[in-house]
VOBATI-110575 format. One line per field, with one value per residue (C-alpha): residue in one letter; x, y, z. Coordinates in steps of 0.001 Angstrom, whole numbers, m for minus. Last residue first. Example, Ala and Ser with C-alpha at 12.3 -4.5 7.8 and 13.67 -1.06 7.14 Angstrom:
<pts>
rest = c(s, a)
xx = c(13670, 12300)
yy = c(m1060, m4500)
zz = c(7140, 7800)
</pts>
This chain:
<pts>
rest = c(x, x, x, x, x, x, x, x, x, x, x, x, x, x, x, x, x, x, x, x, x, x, x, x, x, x, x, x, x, x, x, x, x, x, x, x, x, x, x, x, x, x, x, x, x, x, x, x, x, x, x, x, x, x, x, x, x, x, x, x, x, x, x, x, x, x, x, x, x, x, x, x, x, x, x, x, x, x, x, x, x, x, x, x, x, x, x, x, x, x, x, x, x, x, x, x, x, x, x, x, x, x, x, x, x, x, x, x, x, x, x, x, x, x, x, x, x, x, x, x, x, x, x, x, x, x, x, x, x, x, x, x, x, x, x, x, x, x, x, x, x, x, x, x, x, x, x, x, x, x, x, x, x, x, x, x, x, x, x, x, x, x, x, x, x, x, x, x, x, x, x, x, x, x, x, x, x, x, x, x, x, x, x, x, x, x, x, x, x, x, x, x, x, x, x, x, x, x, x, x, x, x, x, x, x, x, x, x, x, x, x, x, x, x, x, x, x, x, x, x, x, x, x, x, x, x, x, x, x, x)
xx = c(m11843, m11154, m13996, m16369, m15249, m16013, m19099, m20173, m18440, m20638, m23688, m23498, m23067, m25475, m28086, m27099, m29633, m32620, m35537, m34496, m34854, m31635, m30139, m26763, m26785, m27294, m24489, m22036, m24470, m23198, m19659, m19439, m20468, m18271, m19853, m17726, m14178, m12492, m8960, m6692, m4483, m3426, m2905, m846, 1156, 1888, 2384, 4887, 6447, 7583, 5593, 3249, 201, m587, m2654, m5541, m7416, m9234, m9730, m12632, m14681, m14200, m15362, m18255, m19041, m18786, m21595, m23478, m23519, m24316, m27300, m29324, m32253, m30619, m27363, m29336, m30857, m27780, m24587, m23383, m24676, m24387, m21863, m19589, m19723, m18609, m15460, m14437, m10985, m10550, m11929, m8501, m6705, m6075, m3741, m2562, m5568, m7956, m7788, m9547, m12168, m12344, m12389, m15625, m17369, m17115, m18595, m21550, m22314, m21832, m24369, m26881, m27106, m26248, m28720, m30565, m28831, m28021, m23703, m22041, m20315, m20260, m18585, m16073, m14417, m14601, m12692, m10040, m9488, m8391, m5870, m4183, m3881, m351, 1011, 3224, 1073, m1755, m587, m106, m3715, m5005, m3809, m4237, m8437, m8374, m7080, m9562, m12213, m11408, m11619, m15504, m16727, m17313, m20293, m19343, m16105, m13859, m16849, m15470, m12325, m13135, m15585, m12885, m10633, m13002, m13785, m10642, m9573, m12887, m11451, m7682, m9185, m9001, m7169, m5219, m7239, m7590, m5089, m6218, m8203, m6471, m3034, m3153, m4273, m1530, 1196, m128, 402, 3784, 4916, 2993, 4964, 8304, 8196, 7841, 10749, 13013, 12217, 10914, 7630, 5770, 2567, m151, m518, m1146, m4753, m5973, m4910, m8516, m9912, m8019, m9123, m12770, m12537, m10879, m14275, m15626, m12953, m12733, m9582, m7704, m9054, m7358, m4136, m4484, m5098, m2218, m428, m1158)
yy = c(13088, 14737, 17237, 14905, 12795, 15089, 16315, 12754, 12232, 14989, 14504, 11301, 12296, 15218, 12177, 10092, 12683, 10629, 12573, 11635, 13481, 11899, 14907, 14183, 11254, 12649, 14014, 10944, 9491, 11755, 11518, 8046, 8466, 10483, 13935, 15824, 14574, 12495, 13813, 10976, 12791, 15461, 13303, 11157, 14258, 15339, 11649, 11024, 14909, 13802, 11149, 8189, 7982, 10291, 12853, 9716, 9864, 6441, 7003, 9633, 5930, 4289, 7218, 7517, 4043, 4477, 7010, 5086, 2010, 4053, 5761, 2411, 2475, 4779, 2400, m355, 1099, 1955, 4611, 1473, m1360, m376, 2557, 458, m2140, m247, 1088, m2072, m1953, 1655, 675, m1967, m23, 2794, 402, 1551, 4061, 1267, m1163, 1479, 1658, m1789, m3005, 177, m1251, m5002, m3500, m2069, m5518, m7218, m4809, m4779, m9144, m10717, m13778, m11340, m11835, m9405, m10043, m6536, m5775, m9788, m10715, m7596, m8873, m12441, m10923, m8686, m12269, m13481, m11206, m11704, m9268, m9235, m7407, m4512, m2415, m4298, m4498, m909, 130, m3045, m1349, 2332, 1628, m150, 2605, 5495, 2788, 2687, 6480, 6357, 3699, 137, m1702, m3800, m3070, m6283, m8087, m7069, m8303, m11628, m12433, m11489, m14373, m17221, m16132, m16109, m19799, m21401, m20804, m21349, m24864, m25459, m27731, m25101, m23101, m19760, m17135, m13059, m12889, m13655, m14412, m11897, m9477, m10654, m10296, m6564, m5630, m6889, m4702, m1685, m2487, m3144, m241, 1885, 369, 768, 4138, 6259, 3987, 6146, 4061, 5052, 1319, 1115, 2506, m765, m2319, m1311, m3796, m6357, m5600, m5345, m8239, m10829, m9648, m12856, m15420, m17733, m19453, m18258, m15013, m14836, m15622, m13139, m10311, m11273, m11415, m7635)
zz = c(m4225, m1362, m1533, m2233, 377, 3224, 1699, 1949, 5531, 7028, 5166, 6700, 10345, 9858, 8775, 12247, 14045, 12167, 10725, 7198, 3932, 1705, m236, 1456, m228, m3486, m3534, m3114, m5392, m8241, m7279, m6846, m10778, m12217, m13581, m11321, m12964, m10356, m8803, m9049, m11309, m8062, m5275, m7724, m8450, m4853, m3660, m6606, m5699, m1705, 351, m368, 1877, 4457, 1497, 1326, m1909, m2109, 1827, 1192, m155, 3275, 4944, 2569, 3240, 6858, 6690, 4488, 6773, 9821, 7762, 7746, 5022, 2538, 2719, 1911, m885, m2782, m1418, 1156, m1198, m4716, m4362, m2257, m4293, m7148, m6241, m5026, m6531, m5685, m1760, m1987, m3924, m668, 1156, 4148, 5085, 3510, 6083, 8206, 5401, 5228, 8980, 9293, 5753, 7831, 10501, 8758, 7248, 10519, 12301, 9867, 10109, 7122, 7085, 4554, 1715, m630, 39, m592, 3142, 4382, 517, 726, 4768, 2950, 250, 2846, 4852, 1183, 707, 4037, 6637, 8220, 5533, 7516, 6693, 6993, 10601, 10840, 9517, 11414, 14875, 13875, 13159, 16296, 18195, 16621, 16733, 20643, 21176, 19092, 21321, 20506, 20573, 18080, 15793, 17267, 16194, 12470, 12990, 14458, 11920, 9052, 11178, 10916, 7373, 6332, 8269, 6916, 2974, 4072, 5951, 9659, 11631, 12783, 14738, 12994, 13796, 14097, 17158, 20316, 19027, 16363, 18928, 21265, 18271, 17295, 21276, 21775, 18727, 19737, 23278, 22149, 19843, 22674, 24324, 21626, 21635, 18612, 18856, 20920, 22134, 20239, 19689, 23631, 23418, 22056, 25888, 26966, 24236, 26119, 29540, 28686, 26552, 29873, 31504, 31354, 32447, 29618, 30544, 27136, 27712, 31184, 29370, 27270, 29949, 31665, 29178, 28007)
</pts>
């Protein structure tokens, strides 16, 4: 894991291929000292290589410096490595190494109108959320509505990849791994929403979206998915 941080540090191209390959060591068994040397190791060379702003720069530029980070940590990668990413910020927001304001900037690049947000950064910045989200389910509750204006709204009807993580990020409102014992049981059970509600409605109507592309079973998918959970 050094080695491959010190080889980013000189630039040397294919220093990214080595340290998205180490992602797979958070599922490192952390029941041994050992193990939870490594997932440990691991979090503080990602916050070394993507999670600390230079110095010199402002709170405001430092959130945004490090909410670009995370969501280029999404491109181009494959389904495995979103499974390990998605564990990695889960446990660091666990363990509240994501900062408040990093999860605004991460809300402003998913619901901003404007067009200098490119498709790609607005879908991964839904994907950050939504895996965000398994530690800390208010933060989708919060932005309830966001999600059904941009990811559920037009946008979302005109790129399927943004719905479909969307829907994910929505199904995480009501996630069974948090909480344990009778609360979880009983929270699980108030926070059902009554059918009428509205995520619920456009939930639906998603999967009524006619579309030739083979990312609509995706969708429908996730939508049915998070109707059911919630």
């Amino acid at each position: 894991m050094d080695f491959f941080v010190i080889i980013d540090a000189y630039k040397v191209e294919t220093a990214r291929v080595g340290t998205r390959r180490m992602l797979r060591l958070i599922w490192t068994k952390g029941n041994s000292d050992e193990g939870k040397g490594v997932q440990t190791h691991l979090i503080e060379c990602y916050k070394g290589l993507f999670f600390e702003a230079p110095d010199s720069f402002s709170a405001n530029d430092a959130a945004n410096f490090v909410a670009r980070n995370m969501i280029s940590l999404t491109f181009g990668a494959t389904p495995a490595e979103l499974t390990s990413l998605e564990q990695l910020l889960s446990t660091m927001m666990k363990g509240d190494l994501v900062p408040e304001l990093v999860v605004q900037k991460l809300w402003q690049a998913y619901g901003v109108r404007k067009k200098e947000i490119s498709k790609n950064q607005r879908k991964g910045a839904i994907i950050v959320l939504g895996m965000l989200a398994l530690a800390d389910p208010e933060l989708v509750v919060k932005e309830m509505e966001t999600c059904l204006r941009i990811g559920l709204g037009a946008l979302g009807r005109a790129d399927l990849g943004l719905a479909r993580y969307t829907c994910i990020a929505l199904r995480r409102i009501n996630n069974p791994k948090q909480g344990k014992g009778a609360l979880a049981a009983t929270t699980a059970a108030t926070a059902r929403l009554p059918n009428d509600h509205a995520a619920l409605v456009r939930l639906a109507a998603v999967t009524e979206v006619q579309s030739q592309s083979q990312e609509w079973f995706g969708v429908a998918e996730q939508a049915v998915g998070a109707i059911y959970a919630l």
